[in-house]
VOGU-3710 file (C-alpha; in Angstrom, 3 decimals, decimal comma):
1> xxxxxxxxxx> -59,884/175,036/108,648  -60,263/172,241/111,393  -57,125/169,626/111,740  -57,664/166,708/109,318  -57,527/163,430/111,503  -57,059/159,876/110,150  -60,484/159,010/109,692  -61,041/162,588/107,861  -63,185/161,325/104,282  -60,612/161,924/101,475
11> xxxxxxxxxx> -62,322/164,524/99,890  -61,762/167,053/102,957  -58,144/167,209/102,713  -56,585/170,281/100,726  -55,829/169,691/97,656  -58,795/166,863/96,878  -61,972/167,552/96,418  -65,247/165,496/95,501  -64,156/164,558/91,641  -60,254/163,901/93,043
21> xxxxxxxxxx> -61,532/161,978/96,003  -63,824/159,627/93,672  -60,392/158,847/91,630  -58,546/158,194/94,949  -61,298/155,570/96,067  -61,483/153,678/92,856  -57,996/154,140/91,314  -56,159/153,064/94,746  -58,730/152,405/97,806  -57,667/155,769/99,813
31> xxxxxxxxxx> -61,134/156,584/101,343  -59,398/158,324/104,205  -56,781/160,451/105,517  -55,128/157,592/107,106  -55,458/155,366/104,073  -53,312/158,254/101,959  -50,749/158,224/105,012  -50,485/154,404/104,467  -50,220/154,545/100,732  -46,287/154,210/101,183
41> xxxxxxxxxx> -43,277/154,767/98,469  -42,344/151,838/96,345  -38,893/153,112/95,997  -36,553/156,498/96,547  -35,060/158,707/93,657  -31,717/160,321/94,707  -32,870/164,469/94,037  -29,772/165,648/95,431  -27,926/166,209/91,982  -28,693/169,159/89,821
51> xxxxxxxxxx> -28,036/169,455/85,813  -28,099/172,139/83,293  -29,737/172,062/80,427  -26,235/172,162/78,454  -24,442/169,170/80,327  -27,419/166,513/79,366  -26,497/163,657/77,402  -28,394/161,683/74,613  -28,377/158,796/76,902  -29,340/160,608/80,117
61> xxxxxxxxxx> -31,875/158,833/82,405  -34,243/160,979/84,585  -32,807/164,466/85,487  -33,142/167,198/87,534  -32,622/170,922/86,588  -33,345/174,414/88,336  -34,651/177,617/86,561  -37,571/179,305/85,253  -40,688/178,238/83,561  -41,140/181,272/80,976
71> xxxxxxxxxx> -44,236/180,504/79,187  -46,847/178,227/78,537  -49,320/177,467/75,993  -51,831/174,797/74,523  -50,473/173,818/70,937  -52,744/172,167/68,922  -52,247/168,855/67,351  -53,481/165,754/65,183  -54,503/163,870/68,250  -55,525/167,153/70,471
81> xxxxxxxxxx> -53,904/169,774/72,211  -51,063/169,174/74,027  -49,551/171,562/77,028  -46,174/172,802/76,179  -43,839/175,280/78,488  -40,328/176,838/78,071  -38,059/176,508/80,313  -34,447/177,889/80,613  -31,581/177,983/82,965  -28,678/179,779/83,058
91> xxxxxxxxxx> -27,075/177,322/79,533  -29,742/176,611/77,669  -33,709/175,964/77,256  -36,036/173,221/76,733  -39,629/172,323/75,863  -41,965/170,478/78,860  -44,407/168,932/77,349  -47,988/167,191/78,292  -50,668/165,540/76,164  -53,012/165,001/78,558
101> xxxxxxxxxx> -54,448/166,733/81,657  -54,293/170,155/80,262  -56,190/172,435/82,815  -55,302/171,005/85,697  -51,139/171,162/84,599  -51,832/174,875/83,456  -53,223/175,847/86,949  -50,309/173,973/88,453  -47,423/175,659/86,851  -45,404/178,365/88,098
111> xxxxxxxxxx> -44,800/180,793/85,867  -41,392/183,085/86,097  -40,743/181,845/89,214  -37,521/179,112/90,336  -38,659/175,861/90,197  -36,989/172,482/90,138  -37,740/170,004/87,082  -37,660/165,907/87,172  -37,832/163,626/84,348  -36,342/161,832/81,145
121> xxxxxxxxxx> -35,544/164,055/78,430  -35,528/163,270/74,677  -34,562/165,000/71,775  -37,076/165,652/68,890  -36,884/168,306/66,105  -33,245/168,989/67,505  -34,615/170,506/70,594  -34,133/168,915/74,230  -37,829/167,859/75,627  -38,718/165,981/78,571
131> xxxxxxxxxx> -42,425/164,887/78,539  -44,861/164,717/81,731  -41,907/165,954/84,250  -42,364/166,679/87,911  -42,559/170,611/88,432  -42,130/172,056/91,914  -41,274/175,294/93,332  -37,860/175,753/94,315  -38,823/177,391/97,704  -41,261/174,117/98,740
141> xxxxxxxxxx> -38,502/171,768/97,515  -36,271/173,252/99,703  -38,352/173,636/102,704  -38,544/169,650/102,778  -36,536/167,824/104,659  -34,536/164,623/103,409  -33,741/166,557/100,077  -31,663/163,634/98,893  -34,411/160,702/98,803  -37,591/161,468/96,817
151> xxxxxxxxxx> -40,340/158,983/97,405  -41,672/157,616/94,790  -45,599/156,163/94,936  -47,213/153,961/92,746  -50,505/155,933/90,833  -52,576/155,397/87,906  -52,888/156,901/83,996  -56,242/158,203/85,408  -54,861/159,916/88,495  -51,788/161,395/86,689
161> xxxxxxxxxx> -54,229/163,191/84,503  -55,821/165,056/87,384  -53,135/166,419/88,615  -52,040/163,286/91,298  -48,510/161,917/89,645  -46,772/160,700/92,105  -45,227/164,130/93,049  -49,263/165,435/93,399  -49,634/162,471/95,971  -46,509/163,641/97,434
171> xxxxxxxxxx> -47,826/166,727/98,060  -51,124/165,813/99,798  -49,509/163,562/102,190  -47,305/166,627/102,785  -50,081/168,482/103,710  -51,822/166,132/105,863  -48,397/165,684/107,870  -47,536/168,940/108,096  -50,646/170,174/109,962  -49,737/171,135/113,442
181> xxxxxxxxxx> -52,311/169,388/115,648  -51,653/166,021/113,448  -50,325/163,117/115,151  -50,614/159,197/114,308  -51,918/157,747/117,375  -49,354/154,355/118,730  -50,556/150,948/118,090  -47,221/149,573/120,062  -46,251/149,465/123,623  -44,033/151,453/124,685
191> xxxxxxxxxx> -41,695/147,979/126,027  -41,895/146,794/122,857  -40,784/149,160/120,880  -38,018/149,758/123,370  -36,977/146,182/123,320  -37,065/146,217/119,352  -35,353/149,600/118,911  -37,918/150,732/117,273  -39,365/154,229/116,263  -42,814/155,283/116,763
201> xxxxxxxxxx> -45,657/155,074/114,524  -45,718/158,618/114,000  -42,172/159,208/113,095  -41,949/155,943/111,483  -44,872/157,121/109,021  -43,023/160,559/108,954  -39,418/159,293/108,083  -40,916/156,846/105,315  -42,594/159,870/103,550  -39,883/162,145/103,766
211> xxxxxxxxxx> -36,252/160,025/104,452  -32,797/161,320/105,354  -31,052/158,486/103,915  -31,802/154,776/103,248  -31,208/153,284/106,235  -33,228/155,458/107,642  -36,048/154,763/105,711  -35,728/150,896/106,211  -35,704/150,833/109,604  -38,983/153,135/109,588
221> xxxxxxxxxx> -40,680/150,774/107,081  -39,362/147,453/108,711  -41,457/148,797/112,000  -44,560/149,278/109,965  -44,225/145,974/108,367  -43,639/144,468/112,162  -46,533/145,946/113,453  -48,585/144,708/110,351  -47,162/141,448/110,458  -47,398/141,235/114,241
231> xxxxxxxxxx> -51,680/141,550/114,253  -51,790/139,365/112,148  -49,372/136,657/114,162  -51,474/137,231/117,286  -54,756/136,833/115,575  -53,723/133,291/114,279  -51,525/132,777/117,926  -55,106/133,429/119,558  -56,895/131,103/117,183  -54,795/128,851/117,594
241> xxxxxxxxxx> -55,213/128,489/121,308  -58,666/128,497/120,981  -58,611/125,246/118,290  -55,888/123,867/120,966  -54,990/124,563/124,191  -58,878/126,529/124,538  -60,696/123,386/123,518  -60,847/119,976/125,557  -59,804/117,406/123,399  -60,138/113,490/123,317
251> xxxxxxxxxx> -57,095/112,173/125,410  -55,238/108,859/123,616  -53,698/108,099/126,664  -52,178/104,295/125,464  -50,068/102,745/122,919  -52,246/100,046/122,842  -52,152/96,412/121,290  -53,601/97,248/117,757  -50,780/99,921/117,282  -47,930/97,686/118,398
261> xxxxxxxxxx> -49,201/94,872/116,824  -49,376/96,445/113,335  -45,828/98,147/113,764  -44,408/94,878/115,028  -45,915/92,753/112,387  -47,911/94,298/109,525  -45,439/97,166/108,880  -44,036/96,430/104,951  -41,410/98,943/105,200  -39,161/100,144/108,157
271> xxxxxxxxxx> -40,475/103,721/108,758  -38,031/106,644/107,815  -36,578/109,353/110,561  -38,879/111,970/109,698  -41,833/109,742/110,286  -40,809/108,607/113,468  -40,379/111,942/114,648  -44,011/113,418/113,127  -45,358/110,362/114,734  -43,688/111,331/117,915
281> xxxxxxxxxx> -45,069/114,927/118,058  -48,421/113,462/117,018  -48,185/111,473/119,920  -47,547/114,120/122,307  -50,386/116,206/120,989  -52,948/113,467/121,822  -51,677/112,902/124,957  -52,260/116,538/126,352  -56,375/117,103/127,219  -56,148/119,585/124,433
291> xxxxxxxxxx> -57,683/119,507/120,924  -54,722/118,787/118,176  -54,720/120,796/114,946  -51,773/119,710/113,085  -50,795/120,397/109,151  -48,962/116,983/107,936  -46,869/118,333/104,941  -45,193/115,560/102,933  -44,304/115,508/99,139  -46,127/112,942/96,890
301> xxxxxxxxxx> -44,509/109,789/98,245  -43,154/110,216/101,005  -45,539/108,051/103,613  -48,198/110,410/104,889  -50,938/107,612/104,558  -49,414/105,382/107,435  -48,823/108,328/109,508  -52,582/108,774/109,627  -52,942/104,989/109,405  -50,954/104,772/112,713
311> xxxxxxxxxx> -52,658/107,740/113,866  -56,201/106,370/113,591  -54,885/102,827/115,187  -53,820/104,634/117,949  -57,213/106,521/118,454  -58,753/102,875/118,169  -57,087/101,583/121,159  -58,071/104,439/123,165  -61,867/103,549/122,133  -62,285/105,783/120,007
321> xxxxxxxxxx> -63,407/105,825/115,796  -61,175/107,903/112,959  -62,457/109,121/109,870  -60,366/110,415/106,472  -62,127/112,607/104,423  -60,576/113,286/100,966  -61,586/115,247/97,442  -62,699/113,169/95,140  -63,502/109,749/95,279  -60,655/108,415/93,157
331> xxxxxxxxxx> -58,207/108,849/96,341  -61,018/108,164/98,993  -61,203/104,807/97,139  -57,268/104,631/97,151  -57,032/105,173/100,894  -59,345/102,905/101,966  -57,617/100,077/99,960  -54,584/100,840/100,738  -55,830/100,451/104,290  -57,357/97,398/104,215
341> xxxxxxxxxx> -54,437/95,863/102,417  -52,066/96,845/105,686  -54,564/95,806/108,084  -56,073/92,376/106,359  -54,457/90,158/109,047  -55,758/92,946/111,561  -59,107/93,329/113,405  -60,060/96,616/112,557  -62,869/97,306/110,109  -62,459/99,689/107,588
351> xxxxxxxxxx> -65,739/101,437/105,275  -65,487/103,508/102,510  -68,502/105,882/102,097  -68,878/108,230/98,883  -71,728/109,653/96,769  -71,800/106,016/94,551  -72,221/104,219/97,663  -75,405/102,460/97,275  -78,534/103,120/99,914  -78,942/99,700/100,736
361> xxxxxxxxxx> -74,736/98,872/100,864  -75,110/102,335/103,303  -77,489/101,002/106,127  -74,883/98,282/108,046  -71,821/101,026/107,414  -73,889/103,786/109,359  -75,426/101,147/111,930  -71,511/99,930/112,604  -70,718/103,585/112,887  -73,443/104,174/115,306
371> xxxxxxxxxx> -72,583/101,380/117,119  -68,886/101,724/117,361  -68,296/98,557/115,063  -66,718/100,289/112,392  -63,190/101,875/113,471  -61,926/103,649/110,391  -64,288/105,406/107,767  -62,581/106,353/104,731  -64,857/108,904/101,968  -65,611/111,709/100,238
381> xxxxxxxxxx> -68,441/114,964/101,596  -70,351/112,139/102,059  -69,077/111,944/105,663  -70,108/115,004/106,595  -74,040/114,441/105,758  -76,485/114,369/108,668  -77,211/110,713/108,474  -73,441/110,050/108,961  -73,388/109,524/113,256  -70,141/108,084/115,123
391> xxxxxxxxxx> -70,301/106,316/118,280  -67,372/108,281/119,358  -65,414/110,287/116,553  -61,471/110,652/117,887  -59,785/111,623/115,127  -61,041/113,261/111,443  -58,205/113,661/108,383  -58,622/115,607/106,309  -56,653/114,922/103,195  -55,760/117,983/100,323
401> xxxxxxxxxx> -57,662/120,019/102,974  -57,851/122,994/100,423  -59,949/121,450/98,439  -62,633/121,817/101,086  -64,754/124,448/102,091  -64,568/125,907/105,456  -68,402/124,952/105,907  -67,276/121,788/104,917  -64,354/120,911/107,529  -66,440/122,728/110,122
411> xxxxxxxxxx> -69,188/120,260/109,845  -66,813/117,221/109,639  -65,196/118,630/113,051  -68,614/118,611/114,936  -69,348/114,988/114,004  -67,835/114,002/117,750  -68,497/115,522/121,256  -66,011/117,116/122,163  -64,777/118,189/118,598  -62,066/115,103/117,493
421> xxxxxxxxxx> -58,217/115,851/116,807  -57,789/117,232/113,403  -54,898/115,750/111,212  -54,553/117,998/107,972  -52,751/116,478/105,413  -51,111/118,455/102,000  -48,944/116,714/99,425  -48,529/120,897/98,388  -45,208/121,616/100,098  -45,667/124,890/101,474
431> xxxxxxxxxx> -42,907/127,753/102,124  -42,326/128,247/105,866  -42,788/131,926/106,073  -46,208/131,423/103,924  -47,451/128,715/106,192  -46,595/130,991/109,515  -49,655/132,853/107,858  -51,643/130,925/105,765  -51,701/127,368/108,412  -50,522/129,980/111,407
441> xxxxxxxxxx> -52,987/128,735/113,985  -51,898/125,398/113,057  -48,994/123,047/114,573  -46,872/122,428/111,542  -45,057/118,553/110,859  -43,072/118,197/107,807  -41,904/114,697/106,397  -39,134/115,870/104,620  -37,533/112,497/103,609  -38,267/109,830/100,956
451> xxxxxxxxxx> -38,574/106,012/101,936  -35,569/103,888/101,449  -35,228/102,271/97,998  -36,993/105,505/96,162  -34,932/106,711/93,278  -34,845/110,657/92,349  -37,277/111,400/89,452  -35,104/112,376/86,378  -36,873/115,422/84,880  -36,001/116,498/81,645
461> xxxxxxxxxx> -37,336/119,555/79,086  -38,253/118,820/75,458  -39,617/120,832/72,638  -41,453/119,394/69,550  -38,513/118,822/67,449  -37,521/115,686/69,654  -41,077/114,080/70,176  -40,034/111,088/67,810  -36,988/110,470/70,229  -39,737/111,337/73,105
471> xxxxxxxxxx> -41,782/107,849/71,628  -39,641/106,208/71,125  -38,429/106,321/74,401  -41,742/105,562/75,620  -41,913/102,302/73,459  -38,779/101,124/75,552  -39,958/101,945/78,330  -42,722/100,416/78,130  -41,023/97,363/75,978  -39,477/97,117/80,191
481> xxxxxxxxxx> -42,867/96,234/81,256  -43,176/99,518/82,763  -46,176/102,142/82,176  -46,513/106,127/81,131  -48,924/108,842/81,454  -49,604/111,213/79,268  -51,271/114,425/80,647  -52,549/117,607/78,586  -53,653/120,734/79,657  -57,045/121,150/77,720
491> xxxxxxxxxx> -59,870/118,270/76,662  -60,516/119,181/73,185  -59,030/122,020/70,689  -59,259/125,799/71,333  -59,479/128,170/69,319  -57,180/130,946/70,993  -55,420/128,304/72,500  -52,526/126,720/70,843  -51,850/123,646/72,633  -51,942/119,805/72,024
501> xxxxxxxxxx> -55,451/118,880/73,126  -56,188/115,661/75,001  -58,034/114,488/71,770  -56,323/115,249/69,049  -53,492/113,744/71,434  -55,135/110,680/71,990  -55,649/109,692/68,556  -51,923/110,646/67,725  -50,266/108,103/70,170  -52,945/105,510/68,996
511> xxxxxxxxxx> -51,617/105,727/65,430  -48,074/105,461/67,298  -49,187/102,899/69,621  -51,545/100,139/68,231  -53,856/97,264/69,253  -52,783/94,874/69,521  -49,480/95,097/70,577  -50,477/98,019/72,733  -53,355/99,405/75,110  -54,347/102,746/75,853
521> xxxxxxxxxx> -56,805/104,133/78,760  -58,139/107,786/77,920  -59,545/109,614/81,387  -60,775/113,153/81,799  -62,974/115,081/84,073  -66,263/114,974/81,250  -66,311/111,494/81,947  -69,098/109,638/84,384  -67,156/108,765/87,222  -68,078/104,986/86,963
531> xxxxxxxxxx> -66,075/105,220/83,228  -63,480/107,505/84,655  -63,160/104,735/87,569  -63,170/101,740/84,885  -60,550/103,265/83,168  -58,282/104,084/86,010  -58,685/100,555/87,515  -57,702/99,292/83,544  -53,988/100,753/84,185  -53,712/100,589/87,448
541> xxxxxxxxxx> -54,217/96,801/87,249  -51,538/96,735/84,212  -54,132/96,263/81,309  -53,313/99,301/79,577  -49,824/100,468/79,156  -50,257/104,142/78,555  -52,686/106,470/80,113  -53,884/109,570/78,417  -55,424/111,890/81,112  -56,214/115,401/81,666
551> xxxxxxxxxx> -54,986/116,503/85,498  -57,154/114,579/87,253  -54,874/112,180/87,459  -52,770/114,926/89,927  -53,769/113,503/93,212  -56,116/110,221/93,553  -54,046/107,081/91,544  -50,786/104,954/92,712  -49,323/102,864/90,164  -46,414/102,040/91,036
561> xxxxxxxxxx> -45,297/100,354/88,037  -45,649/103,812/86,454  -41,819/104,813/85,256  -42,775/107,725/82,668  -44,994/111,283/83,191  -44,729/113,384/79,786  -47,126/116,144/80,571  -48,028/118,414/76,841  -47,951/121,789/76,457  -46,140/122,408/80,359
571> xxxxxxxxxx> -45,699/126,246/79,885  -49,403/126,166/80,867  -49,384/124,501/83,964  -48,207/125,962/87,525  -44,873/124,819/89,405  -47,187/123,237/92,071  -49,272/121,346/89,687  -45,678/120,025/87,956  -44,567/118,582/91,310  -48,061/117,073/91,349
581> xxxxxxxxxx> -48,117/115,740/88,639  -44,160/114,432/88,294  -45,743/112,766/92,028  -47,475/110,319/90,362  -44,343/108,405/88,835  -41,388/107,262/91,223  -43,121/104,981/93,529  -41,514/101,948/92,960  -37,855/100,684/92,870  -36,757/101,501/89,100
591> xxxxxxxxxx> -35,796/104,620/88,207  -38,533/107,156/86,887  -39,038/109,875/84,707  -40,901/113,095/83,905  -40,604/114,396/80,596  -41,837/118,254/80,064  -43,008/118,892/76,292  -43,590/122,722/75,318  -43,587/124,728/72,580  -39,685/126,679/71,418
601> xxxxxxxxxx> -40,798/130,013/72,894  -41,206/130,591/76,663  -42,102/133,640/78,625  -39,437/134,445/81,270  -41,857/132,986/84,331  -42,011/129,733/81,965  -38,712/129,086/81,497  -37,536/129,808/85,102  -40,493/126,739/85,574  -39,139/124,319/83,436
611> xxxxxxxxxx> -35,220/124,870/84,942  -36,628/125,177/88,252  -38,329/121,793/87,680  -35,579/120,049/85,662  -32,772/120,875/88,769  -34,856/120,151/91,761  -37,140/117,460/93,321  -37,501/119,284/96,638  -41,271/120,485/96,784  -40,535/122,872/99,208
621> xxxxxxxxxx> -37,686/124,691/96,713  -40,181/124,437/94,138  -42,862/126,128/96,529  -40,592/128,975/97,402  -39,763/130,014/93,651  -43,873/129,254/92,668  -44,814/131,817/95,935  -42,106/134,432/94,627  -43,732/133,666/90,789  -47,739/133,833/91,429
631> xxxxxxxxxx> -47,461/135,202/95,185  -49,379/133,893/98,323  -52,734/134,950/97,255  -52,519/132,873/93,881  -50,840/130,065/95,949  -53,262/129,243/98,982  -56,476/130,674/97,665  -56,849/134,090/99,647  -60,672/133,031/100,763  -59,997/129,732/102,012
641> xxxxxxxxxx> -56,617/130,195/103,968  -56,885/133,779/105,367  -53,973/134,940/103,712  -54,015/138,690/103,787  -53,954/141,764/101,675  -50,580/142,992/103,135  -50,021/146,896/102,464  -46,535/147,117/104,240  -44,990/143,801/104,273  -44,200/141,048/101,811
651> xxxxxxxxxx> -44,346/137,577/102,452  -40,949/136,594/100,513  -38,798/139,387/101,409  -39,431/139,803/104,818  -39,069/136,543/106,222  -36,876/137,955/109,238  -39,768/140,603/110,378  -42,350/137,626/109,699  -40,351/135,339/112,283  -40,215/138,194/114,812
661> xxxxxxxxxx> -43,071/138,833/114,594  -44,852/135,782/114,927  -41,926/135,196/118,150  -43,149/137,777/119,890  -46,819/137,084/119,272  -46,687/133,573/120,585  -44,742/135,341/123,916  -47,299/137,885/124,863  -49,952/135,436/124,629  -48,391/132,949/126,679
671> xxxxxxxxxx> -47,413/135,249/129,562  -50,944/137,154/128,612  -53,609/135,293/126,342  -56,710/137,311/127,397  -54,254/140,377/126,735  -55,328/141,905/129,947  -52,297/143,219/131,609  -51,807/147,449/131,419  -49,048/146,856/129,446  -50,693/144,735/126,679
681> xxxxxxxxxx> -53,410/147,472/126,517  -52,757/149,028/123,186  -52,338/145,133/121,583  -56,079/144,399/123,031  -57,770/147,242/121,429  -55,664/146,982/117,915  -56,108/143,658/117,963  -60,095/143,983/118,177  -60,235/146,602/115,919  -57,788/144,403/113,238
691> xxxxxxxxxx> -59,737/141,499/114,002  -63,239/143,098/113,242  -61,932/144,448/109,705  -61,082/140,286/108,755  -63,169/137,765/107,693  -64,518/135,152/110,604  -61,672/132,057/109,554  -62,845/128,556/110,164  -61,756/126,814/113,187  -60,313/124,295/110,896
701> x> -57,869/125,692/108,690
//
């Protein structure tokens, strides 16, 4: 029979077969011979202890005995017939027992031979049993090496029946690996791995099937994570200098008189350290010949919007226009007041352009675009419609960039010639080692610190026993001259659901809260936007004191007479959407609060929420325990961020391999981008045949 190679369909290794192999594809994805070599343990049993049958104990977890399989039969039953076999050492017999997968167990089992037995027992009928145990011979266990260490690989009910329990998958990769001619070709250069102390692929793949010991095994999996992890640094390294130092760029080459002007004498606040220093890197970025690409992450609060104010002023006095594109046109609207309230004794003109715009209101914003009149255009997609033509586009920002398609931001990023710098900004704090993959071809500035005068949000967990005390508490509140929202999860009552509807809610705090002596606004995403808009103006101009919303009040309104967020029924929402949400209070100078109503039983993930969210106000704590809750996927949206399927490595537990990784990406491709050097060889034809299994990622991430 001809050597099985790594690209060797499934079904032609020993052992398979055509009905085997069609389990294999659709239970786990193992099409290949090289796709069963990289289905990898998920943990090690220790096999180097042996019990008899007379030392096990009623509380005994999985076991392993030696001796002889003496019979075996098919005994029926009330639900069909089940496998049973005798088995007996040297102090005593047992019963193994299976209830499904009958003829393929029969052929499997050894009969009057040594053979070694793994599982649980239980006692029933006063008998020892163990049910669906590993059986091998003793001769093939022996011949193995790393006796101590099992692995351990994750399967399916389906599989299991035919034969491929984790100890049947054992055995095929054994036989793939144990072929004489079969090697796993390198993917590393022989420097690197030298330099890293690391193994080869081949034994790496070897030692991880079949261990020694346990620190053995780690340092053979830790180089297959590397090498994963490492691909995928250089693919977003390489993009990366394509979106940068590979593309010309506009050059702001002056500080000019609009930006010191306006940071001399229109500036409200002093600016904190950590803006200064984004601003500074910002700066430097312009200043180069090369395109910018830079992530601005900043919780809710913490002075993003003049960072891209100053930005755009500073793209002004080098001649150039700046756009902001955000999601909806709630926040478009907000930024491009906010704007013109900083820059009323300024002359820079500032247009807002969204889909209510009217046509004739639209014909002098586009001419002043054309024309160069108009310096700042704040809006919604609307910006990235044909009509829509800049003079000379410097600088596009795109705000809660994830809420855009890549289509989207591509299209916004071709409005100037060349392509403008691109200024993405997230009030999503994201976890380091997830944005070294997610935003990896991006530069990364964080403003980690809150302007002066901002009071911690006071965050608090209630159930329904103390909602009385909860409105009561919003009466004084509001008694203070200060406002609340109210946020629920749903718009109107479900019927598997059972959770305080927007609704039903509404009408509840009405009763509590009457005309005259109060006013409530009531805003959810069913609404026209012209009523959702009328509403929203209604509190934020103080003529309603409470405001009963569904979430999407989570980005788009600032209020910053707002002291109180209760959000209903918070079990359902994410930690990420919390933080949100608590956002929206805190923005003035008294002190705020963000009251979390659920029902008295939590699941395990919504408790740790609630705690997590009652002891911290740092978004980017709160990101790391929501990536380790949903995982990166869940968090970034896999299609629209490029995070990948990772088979070997994990995001959260192997930050160390991550930041080696993406170190020694960024080296070889500065001493080496086009990877053309002998030595970088092996990385240039991985790294196209990686590259041409991914998707084609936006230039804009």
């Amino acid at each position: 029979m001809p050597t099985v190679q790594l690209d060797t369909p499934i079904e032609f290794v020993k052992g398979v077969g055509p009905q085997r192999a069609d389990f294999l594809r659709a239970e786990l994805g193992i099409h290949t011979a090289g796709d069963l070599i990289e289905h990898v343990p998920f943990r090690y049993e220790d096999r180097s202890r042996f019990v008899q049958v007379a030392e096990i104990q009623s509380d005994a977890a999985a076991i392993q005995l030696q001796g002889v399989i003496t019979k075996v039969a098919e005994v029926p039953s009330k639900r069909g017939k089940r496998i049973v076999a005798q088995f007996q050492d040297a102090t005593g017999a047992l019963e193994l027992v299976w209830f499904k997968g009958g003829r393929w167990i029969v052929a499997q089992l050894p009969v009057n031979q040594q053979v070694v037995v793994f599982g649980k027992p239980a006692r029933f009928g006063g008998k020892w049993n163990i049910a669906h145990p590993e059986v091998e011979r003793l001769d093939t266990f022996q011949t193995r090496k790393g006796l101590g260490l099992q692995p351990v690989y994750s399967t399916t009910e389906k599989l299991t029946n035919r034969g491929l329990s984790s100890a049947g998958i054992a055995r095929l990769i054994r036989t793939v690996l144990g072929q004489n001619q079969f090697e796993i070709p390198e993917t590393l250069p022989p420097h690197l791995l030298a330099e890293l102390q690391m193994p080869s692929r081949d034994a790496a793949f070897r030692t991880v099937h079949s261990p020694p010991d346990a620190p053995t095994a780690d340092k053979a999996r830790n180089r297959l994570k590397f090498e994963e992890l490492l691909y995928l640094q250089l693919l977003l390294v390489r993009k990366k200098q394509v979106a940068t130092v590979g593309q010309p760029g506009v050059r702001f080459t002056a500080v000019g008189e609009r930006f010191n002007a306006f940071y001399s004498d229109h500036l409200p606040f002093e600016l904190t350290g950590a803006q200064k220093r984004v601003m500074r890197e910002i700066r430097a970025d312009t200043n180069t010949g090369w395109h910018m690409n830079r992530l601005l992450q900043g919780d809710v609060g913490s002075g993003k919007t003049v960072v891209s104010l100053l930005t755009a002023l500073l793209a002004i006095d080098n001649g150039f226009q700046a756009c902001v594109m955000a999601p909806t046109e709630i926040l478009a609207t907000q930024h491009y007041l906010g704007f013109k309230e900083l820059l009323a004794q300024m002359d820079v003109r500032v247009e807002l352009l969204t889909g209510s715009v009217k046509t004739a209101d639209r014909k002098p914003i586009l001419e002043g675009l054309a024309s160069g009149e108009v310096h700042i255009l704040v809006g919604t997609h609307a910006l990235i419609e044909p009509g829509v033509k800049f003079k000379a586009l410097g600088l596009a920002v795109i705000d809660e960039q994830h809420r855009f398609g890549v289509q989207q931001r591509a299209k916004l990023w071709a409005k100037g010639k060349p392509p403008p710098h691109v200024l993405v900004m997230t009030a999503t704090p994201i976890p380091r080692t997830l944005a070294m993959t997610a935003y990896g071809d991006l530069d990364v500035s964080v403003i980690d610190e809150l302007p002066p005068g901002r009071k911690p949000i006071r965050t608090v967990h209630r159930t329904d026993a103390a909602r009385l005390r909860v409105q009561q508490f919003i009466a004084d509140e509001i008694a203070l001259g200060r406002q609340v929202y109210v946020v629920y999860p749903l718009i109107e009552e479900s019927a598997t659901l059972d959770h305080k509807d927007l609704m039903d809610g509404y009408e509840s705090l009405s009763r509590r809260f009457p005309v005259p002596d109060y006013r409530l606004s009531i805003v959810h995403g069913r609404m026209r936007p012209e009523d959702k808009e009328l509403e929203m103006r209604r509190f934020a101009e103080g003529q309603a004191q409470i405001l009963v919303a569904t979430t999407v009040i989570e980005v788009g309104v600032n209020v910053p007479n707002a002291s109180v967020m209760v959000i209903e029924s918070a079990e359902r929402f994410g930690l990420a959407q919390l933080h949100q949400l608590r956002g929206r209070v805190g923005r003035g100078a008294e002190q705020s609060y963000c009251i979390l109503m659920t029902k008295d039983e939590l699941s395990k993930d919504a408790a740790l929420r609630m705690e997590t969210m009652c002891r911290t106000n740092d978004g980017f704590e709160i990101a790391e325990v929501d990536l380790q809750l949903r995982g990166p996927g869940d968090l970034m949206g896999t299609q629209q961020s490029g995070v990948p399927d990772l088979k070997m490595a994990d995001l959260m537990r192997d930050r160390e391999v991550l930041t080696a990784a993406r170190y020694i990406a960024s080296r070889v491709l500065e001493e080496d981008p086009g990877l053309e050097q002998p030595q970088h060889a092996i990385l240039n034809r991985e790294l196209k045949r990686v590259a041409a299994g991914r998707p084609d990622w936006s230039r804009i991430s």
